[in-house]
C-alpha positions as CSV (number, residue, x, y, z in Angstrom):
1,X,15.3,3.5,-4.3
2,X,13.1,6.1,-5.8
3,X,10.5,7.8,-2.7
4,X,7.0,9.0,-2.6
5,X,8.0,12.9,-1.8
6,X,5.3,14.6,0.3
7,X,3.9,11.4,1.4
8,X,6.9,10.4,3.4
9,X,4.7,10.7,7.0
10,X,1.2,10.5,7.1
11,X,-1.5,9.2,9.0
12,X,-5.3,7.7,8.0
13,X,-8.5,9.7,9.0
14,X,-10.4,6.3,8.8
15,X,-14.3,6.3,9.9
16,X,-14.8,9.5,8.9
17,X,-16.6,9.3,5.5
18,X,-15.7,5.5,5.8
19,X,-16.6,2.8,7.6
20,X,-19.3,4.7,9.8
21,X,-22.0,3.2,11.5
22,X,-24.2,4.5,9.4
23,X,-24.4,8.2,7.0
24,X,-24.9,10.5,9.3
25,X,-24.5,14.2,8.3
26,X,-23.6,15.3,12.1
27,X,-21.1,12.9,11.9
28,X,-19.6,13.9,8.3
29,X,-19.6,17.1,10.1
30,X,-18.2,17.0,12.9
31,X,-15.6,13.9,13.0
32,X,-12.9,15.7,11.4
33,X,-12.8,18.9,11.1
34,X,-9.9,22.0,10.2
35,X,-8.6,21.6,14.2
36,X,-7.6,18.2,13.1
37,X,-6.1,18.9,10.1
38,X,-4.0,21.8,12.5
39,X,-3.0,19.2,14.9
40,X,-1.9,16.5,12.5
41,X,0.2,18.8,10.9
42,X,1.5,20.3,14.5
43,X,2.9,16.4,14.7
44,X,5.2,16.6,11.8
45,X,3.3,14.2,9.3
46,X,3.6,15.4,6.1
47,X,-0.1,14.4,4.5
48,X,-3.3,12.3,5.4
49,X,-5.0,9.3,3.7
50,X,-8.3,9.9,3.2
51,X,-10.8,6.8,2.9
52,X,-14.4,7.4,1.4
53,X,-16.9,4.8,0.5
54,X,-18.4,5.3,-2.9
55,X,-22.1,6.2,-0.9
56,X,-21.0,9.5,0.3
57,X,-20.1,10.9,-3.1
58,X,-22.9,9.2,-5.2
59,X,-26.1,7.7,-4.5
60,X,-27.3,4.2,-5.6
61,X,-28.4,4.6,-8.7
62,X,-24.8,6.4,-9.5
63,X,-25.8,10.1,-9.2
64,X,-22.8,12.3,-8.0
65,X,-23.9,13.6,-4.2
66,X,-22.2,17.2,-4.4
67,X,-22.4,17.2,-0.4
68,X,-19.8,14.3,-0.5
69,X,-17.7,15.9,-2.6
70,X,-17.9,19.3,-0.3
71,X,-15.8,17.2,2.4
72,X,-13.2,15.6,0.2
73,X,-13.0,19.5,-0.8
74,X,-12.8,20.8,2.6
75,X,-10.6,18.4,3.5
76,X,-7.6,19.4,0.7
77,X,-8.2,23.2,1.5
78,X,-7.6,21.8,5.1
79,X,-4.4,20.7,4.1
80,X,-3.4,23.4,1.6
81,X,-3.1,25.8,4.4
82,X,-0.8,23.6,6.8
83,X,1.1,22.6,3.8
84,X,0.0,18.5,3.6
85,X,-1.0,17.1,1.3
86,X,-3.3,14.6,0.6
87,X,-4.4,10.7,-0.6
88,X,-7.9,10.2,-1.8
89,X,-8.4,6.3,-1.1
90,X,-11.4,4.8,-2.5
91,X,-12.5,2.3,0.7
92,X,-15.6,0.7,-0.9
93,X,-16.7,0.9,-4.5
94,X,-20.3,-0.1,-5.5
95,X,-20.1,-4.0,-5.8
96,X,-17.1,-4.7,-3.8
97,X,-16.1,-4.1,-0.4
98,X,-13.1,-5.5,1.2
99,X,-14.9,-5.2,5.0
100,X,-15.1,-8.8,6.6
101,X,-18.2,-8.1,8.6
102,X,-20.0,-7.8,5.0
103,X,-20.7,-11.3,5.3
104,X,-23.0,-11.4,2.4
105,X,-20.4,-9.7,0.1
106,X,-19.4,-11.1,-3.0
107,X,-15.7,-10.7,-3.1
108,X,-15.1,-11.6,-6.7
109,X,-18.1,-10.6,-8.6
110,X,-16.2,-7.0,-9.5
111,X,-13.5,-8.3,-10.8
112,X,-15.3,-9.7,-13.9
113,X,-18.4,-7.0,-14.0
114,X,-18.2,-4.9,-16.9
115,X,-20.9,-3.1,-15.8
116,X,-20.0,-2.6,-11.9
117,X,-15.9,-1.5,-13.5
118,X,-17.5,1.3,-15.8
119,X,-19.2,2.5,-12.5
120,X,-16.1,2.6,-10.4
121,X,-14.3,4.0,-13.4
122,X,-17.1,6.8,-14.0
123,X,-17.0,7.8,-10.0
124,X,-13.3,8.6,-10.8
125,X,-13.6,10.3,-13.4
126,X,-15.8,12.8,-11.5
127,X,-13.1,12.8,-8.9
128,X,-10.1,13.3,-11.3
129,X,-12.0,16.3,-12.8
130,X,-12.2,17.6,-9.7
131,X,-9.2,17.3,-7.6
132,X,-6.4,16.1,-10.5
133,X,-5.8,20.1,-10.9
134,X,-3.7,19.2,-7.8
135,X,-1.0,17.2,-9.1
136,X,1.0,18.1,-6.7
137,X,-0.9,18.0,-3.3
138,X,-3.5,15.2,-4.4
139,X,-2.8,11.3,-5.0
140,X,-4.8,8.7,-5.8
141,X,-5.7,5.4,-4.5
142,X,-8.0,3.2,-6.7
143,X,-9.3,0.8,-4.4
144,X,-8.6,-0.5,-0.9
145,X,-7.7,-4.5,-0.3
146,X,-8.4,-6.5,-2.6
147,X,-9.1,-9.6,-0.6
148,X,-8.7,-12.6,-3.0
149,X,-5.1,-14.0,-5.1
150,X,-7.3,-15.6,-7.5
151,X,-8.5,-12.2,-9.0
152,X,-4.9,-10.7,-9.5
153,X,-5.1,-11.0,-13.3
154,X,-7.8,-9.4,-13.3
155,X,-7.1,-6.7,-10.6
156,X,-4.3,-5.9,-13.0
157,X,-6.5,-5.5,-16.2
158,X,-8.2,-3.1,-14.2
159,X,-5.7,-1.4,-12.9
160,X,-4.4,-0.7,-16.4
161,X,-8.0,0.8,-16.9
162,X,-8.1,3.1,-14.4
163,X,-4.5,4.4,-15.3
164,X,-6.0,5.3,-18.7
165,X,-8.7,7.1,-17.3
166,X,-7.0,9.2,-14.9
167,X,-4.1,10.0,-17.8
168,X,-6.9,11.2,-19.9
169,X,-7.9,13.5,-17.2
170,X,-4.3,14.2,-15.4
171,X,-1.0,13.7,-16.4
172,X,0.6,14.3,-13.1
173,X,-1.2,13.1,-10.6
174,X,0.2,10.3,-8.6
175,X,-1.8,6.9,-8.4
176,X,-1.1,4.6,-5.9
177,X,-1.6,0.5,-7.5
178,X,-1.7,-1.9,-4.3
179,X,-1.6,-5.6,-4.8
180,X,-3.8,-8.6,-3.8
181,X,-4.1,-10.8,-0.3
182,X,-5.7,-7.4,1.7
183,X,-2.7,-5.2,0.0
184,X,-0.3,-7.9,1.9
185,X,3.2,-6.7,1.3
186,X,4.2,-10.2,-0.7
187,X,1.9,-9.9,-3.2
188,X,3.4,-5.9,-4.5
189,X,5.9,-8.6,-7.3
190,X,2.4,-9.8,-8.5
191,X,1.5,-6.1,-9.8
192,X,2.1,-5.9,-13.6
193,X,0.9,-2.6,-14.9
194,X,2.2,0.1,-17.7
195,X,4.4,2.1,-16.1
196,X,5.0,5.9,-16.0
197,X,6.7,8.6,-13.5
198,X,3.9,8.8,-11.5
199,X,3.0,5.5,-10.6
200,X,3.5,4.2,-6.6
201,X,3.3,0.6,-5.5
202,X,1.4,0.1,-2.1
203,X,0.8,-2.4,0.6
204,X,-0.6,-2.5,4.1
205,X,1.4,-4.1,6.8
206,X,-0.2,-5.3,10.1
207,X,2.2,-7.9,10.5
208,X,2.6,-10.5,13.0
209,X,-1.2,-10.5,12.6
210,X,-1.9,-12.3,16.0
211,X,-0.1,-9.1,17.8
212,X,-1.6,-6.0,15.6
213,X,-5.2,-7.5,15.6
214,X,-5.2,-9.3,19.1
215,X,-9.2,-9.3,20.6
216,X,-10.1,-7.9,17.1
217,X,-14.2,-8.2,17.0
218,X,-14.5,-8.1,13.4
219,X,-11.7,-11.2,13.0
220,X,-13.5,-14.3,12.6
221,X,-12.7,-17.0,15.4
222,X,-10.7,-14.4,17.0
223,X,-11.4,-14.8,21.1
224,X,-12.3,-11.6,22.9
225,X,-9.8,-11.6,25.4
226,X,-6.8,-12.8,22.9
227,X,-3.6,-11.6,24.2
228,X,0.0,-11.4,22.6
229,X,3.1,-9.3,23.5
230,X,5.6,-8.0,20.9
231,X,8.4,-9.2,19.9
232,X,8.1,-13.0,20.6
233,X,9.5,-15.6,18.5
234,X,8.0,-16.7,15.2
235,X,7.4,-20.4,16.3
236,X,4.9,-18.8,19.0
237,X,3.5,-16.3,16.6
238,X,2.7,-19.2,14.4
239,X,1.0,-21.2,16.5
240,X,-1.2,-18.6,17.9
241,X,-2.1,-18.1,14.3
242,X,-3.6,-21.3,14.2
243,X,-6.9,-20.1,16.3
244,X,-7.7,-17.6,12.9
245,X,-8.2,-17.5,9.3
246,X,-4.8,-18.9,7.6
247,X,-5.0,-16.4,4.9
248,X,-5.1,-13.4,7.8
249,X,-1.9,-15.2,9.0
250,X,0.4,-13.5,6.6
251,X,3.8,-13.8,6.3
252,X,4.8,-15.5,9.3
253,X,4.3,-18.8,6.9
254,X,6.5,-17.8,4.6
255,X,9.7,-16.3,6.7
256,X,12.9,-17.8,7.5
257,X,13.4,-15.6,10.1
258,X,13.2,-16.9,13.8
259,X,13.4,-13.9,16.2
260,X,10.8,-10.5,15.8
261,X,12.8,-7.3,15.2
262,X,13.7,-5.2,12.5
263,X,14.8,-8.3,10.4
264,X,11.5,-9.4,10.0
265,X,10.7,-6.0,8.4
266,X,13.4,-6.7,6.2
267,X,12.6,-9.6,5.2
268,X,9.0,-9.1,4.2
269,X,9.5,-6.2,2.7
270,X,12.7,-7.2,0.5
271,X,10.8,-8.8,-2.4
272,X,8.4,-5.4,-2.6
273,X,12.0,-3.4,-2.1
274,X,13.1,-5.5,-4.9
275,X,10.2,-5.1,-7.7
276,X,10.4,-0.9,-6.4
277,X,14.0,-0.5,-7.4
278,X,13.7,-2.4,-10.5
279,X,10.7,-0.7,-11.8
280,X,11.8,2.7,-10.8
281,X,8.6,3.0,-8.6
282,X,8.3,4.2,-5.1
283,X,6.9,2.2,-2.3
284,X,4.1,3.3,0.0
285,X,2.6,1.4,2.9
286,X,-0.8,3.0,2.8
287,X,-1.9,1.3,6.6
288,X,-0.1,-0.2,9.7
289,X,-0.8,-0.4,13.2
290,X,-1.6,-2.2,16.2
291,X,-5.1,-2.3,18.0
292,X,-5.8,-0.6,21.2
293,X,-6.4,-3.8,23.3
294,X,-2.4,-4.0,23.0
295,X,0.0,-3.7,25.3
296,X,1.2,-0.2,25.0
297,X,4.9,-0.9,25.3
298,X,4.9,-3.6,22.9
299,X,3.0,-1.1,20.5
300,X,6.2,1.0,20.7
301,X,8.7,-1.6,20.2
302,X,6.9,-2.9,16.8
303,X,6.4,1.1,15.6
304,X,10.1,1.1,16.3
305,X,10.7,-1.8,14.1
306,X,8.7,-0.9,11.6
307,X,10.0,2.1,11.3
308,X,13.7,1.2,11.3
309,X,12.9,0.0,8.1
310,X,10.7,1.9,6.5
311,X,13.2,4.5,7.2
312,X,16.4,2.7,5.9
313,X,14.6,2.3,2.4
314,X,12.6,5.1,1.9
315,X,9.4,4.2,2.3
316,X,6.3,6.4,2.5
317,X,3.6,5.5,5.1
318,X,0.6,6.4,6.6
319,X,-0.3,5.3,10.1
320,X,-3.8,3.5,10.9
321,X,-5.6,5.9,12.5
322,X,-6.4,9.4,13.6
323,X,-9.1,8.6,15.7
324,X,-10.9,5.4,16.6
325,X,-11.5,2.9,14.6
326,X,-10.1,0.6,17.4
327,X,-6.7,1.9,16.1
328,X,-6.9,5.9,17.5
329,X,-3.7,8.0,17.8
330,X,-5.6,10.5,19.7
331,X,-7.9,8.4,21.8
332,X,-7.5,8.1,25.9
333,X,-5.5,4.3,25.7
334,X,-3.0,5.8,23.3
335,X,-2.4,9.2,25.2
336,X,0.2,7.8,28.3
337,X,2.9,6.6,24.7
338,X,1.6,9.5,22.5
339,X,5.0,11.7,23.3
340,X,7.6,8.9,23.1
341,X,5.1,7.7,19.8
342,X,5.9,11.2,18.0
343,X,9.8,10.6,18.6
344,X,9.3,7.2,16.6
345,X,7.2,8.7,14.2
């Protein structure tokens, strides 16, 4: 199976110039900054995912915000200098945002928007002019989850789009095309786009949800103090499923497999393997992770899985998250599994 070189080991820098509380220039500022960029890079990962929302590089009436752009910039010159390179991901696009606390959000609108697609396509043009003269450091990532199956026709038609507009601009630079269901890993078959060299297929894997997003806040019906080891069997992963959203349940519906290890991997990730190797396309899992409120030993035993396979095939990942974002390599709850974490990783 072909891989995604340079993008083999990376992390996220989520809530930096995404998903903040609110836009805050001390914050831009000061979140990340080129110490981090040193560190990651002193771990061994070979590049960072980089989220934005559409509001730090333009404003709402569409005009470009050169400030915005300044840290996407920084960021890259960051990386040039420890040799990593980097994944521009588009979190939020004006008119659609995948974020479950945006209650009021209309999901599907987008998908079927003329008007709000020749936005999002115009936004990337601006960033194609400016960072696809870096074919070979830069990648990038159209848009993050999109949450509804219904749309995937759609989605596709889009996807198509953006293709075009970035090959009018670059020739080289890698785009990364994720599926439907939040990005979920059995919905990368259900990609149909035109295909060239430079093309990646993505997915997200949090997977058994119960265990990765135990406590969550932002989970609706989730309980607080929600509590679930790793591994357990499916039958128990199932049922503990039943207290959230069956869509967030995943694949645990639609395995044969009984008992949590690296065959579960396997098995979820085979139909994605399959559609990679017969398209000639690498595969990337652009997220994964388990919250803090887990136990810390069962967070090493599914990195462990995870990795097994991710490993065995190839397959490029970047870890959910740098800092915070309930999720935080670097934060105090992580720090007593960090060393026997950077042996996994």
């Amino acid at each position: 199976m072909k891989k995604f070189e340079g993008f083999q080991k990376g992390v996220n820098l989520g809530g930096w110039i995404s998903q903040f509380d609110k836009y805050d220039k001390a914050h831009f500022d000061s979140f990340i900054t080129e110490k981090d960029i040193d560190y990651i890079a002193s771990l061994g990962f070979d590049h960072v995912r980089v989220p934005v929302d559409y509001n730090v590089l333009e404003d709402e009436e569409g005009n470009i915000i050169e400030s915005g752009f300044t840290y996407l910039e920084n960021c890259r010159k960051w990386c040039e200098k420890n040799h990593l390179n980097m994944l521009i991901d588009l979190h939020e696009c004006y008119g659609y945002s995948f974020d479950p606390l945006k209650k009021d959000m209309d999901r599907i609108k987008f998908f079927y928007d003329e008007k709000l697609q020749e936005r999002f396509l115009n936004l990337w043009k601006e960033i194609a002019n400016r960072f696809g003269k870096y074919p070979n450091q830069v990648a990038f990532e159209p848009l993050n989850e999109v949450v509804s199956e219904t749309v995937v026709d759609a989605w596709n038609g889009i996807l198509n789009k953006f293709i075009d507009t970035i090959r009018a601009i670059s020739k080289d630079t890698y785009i990364i095309a994720g599926g439907v269901c939040y990005n979920n890993v059995l919905s990368v078959p259900l990609i149909n786009i035109k295909k060239d060299d430079r093309l990646v297929y993505n997915f997200h894997c949090y997977e058994p949800f119960p265990f990765t997003h135990q406590g969550a806040y932002w989970v609706e019906n989730m309980p607080s103090d929600f509590r679930i080891d790793y591994p357990l069997t499916l039958d128990i992963y199932q049922k503990e499923s039943k207290i959230i959203d069956p869509d967030l349940g995943g694949a645990i519906y639609k395995v044969k497999t009984k008992e949590f290890g690296p065959e579960f991997f396997e098995e979820i990730f085979e139909p994605a393997i399959e559609k990679s190797k017969k398209d000639d396309i690498p595969l990337y899992c652009g997220e994964y992770g388990v919250i803090d409120l887990a136990d810390n030993r069962g967070k090493l035993r599914w990195l462990k899985d995870i990795h097994t396979v991710f490993e065995k095939h190839g397959i490029g990942h970047a870890l959910w998250n740098y800092k915070e974002k309930d999720f935080g390599l670097v934060d105090d709850n992580f720090s007593e599994i960090k060393e026997d974490f950077i042996k996994i990783v």
